[in-house]
MIPARO-979140 format. One record per residue: residue number from 1; residue in one letter; y, x, z of N, C-alpha, C in turn. Coordinates in nm, 2 decimals. Example, Ala and Ser with C-alpha at 12.3 -4.5 7.8 and 13.67 -1.06 7.14 Angstrom:
! MIPARO-979140
  seq  type     n.v     n.u     n.w    ca.v    ca.u    ca.w     c.v     c.u     c.w
    1     a   -0.57    1.32    0.78   -0.45    1.23    0.78   -0.33    1.32    0.78
    2     s   -0.22    1.28    0.71   -0.11    1.37    0.71    0.00    1.29    0.79
***
This chain:
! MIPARO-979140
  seq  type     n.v     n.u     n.w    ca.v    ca.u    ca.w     c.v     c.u     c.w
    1     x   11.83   14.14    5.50   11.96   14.09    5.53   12.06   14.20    5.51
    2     x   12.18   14.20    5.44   12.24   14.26    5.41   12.36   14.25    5.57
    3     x   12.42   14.42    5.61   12.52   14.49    5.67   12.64   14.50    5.62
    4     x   12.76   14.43    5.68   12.89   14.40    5.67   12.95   14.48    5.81
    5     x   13.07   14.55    5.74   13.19   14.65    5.80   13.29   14.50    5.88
    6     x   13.29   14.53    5.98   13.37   14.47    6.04   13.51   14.57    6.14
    7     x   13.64   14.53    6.13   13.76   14.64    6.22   13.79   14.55    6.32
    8     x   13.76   14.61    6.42   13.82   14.59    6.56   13.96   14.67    6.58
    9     x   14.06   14.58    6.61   14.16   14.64    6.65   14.18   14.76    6.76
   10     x   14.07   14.74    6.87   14.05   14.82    6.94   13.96   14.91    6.93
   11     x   13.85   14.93    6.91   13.73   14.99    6.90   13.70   15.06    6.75
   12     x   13.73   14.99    6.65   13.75   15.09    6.53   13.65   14.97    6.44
   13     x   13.56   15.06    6.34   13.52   14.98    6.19   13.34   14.98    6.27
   14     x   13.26   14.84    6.29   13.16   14.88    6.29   13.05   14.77    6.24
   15     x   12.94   14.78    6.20   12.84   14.70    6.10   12.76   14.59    6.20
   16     x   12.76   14.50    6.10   12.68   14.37    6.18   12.60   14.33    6.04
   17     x   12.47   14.29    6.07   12.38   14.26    5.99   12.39   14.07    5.97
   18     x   12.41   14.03    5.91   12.46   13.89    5.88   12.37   13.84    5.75
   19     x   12.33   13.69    5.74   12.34   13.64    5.66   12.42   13.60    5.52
   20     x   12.40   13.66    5.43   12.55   13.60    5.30   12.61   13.48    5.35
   21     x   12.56   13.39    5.38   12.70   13.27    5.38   12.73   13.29    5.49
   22     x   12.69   13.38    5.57   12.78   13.45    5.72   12.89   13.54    5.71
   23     x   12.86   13.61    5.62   12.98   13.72    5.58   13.12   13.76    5.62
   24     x   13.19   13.62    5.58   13.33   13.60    5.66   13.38   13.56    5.76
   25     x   13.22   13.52    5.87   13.29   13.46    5.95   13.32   13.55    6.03
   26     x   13.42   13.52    6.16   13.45   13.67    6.22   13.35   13.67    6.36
   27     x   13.31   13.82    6.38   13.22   13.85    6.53   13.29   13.94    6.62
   28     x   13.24   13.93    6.72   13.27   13.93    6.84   13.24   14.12    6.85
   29     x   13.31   14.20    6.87   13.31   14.37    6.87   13.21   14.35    6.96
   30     x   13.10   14.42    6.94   13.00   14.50    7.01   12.96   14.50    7.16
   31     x   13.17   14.61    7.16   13.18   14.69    7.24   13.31   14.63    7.35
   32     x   13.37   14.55    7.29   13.48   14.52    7.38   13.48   14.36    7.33
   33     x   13.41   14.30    7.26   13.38   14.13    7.26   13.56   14.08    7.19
   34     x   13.60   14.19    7.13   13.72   14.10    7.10   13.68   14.02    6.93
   35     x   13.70   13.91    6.88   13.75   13.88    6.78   13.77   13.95    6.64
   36     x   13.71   13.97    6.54   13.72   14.11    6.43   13.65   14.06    6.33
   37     x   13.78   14.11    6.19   13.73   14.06    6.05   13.68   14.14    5.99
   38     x   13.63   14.07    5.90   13.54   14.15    5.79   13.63   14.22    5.74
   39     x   13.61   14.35    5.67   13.66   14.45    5.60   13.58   14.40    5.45
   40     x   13.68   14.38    5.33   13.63   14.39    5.25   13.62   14.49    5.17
   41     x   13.47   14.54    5.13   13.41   14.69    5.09   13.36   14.63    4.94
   42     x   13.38   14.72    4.86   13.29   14.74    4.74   13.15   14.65    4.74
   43     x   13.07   14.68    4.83   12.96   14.60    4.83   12.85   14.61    4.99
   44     x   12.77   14.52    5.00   12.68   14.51    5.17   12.58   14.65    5.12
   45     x   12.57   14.68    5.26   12.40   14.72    5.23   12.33   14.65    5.28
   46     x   12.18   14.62    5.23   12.06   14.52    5.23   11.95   14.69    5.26
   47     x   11.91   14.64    5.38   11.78   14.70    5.45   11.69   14.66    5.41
   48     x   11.53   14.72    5.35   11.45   14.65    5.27   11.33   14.72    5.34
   49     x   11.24   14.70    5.39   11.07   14.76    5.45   11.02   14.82    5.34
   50     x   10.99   14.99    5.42   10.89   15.00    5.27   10.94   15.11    5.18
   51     x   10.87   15.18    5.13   10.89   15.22    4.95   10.98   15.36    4.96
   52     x   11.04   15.35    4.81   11.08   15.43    4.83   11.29   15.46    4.93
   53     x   11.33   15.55    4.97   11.43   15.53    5.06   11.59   15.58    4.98
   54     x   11.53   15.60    4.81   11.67   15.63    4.78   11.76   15.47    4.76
   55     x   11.87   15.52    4.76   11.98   15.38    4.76   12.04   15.38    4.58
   56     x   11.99   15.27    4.52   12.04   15.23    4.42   12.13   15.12    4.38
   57     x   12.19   15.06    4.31   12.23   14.95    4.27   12.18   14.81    4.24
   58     x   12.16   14.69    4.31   12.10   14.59    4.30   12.17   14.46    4.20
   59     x   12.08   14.37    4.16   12.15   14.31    4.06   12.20   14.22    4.10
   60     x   12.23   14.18    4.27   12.36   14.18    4.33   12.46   14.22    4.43
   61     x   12.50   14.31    4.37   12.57   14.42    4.41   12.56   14.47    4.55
   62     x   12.51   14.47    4.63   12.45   14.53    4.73   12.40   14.69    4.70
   63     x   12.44   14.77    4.80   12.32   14.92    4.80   12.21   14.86    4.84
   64     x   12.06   14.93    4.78   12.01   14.89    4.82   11.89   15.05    4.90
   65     x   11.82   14.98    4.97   11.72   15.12    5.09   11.60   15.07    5.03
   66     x   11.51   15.16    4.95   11.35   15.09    4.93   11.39   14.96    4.83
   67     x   11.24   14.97    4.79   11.21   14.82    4.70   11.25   14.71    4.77
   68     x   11.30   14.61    4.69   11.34   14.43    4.70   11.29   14.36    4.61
   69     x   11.28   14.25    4.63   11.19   14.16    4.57   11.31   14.12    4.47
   70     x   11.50   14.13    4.48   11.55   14.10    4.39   11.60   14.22    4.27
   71     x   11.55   14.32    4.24   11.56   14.42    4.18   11.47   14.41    4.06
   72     x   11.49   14.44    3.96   11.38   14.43    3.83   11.32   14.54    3.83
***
């Protein structure tokens, strides 16, 4: 599952692991429970078990950590 940047007005910029058609919805800070949007970044990172740990480019657009089953 890919990690989305989220900005809290109060607390600052911090990541929540989400499903894709979760992406936009907004969550709840961490740390102070307030309300907070998605920042939109270049691309998610996708956590992957396994392999090797350098971060490449995925064929979609995700960083990716280790082998994925969607990578050629």
């Amino acid at each position: 599952m890919p990690f989305y940047d989220y900005q809290c007005g109060t607390c600052g910029v911090f990541e929540v692991m989400r499903r894709l058609t979760e992406r936009n919805v907004s969550v709840a800070c961490p740390q102070c429970e307030n309300v907070s949007e998605r920042i939109q970044t270049v691309s998610a990172t996708l956590v992957t078990g396994g392999g090797d740990s350098t971060e490449s480019a995925g064929s979609y657009g995700f960083r990716h950590r280790g082998f994925c089953a969607c990578c050629p």
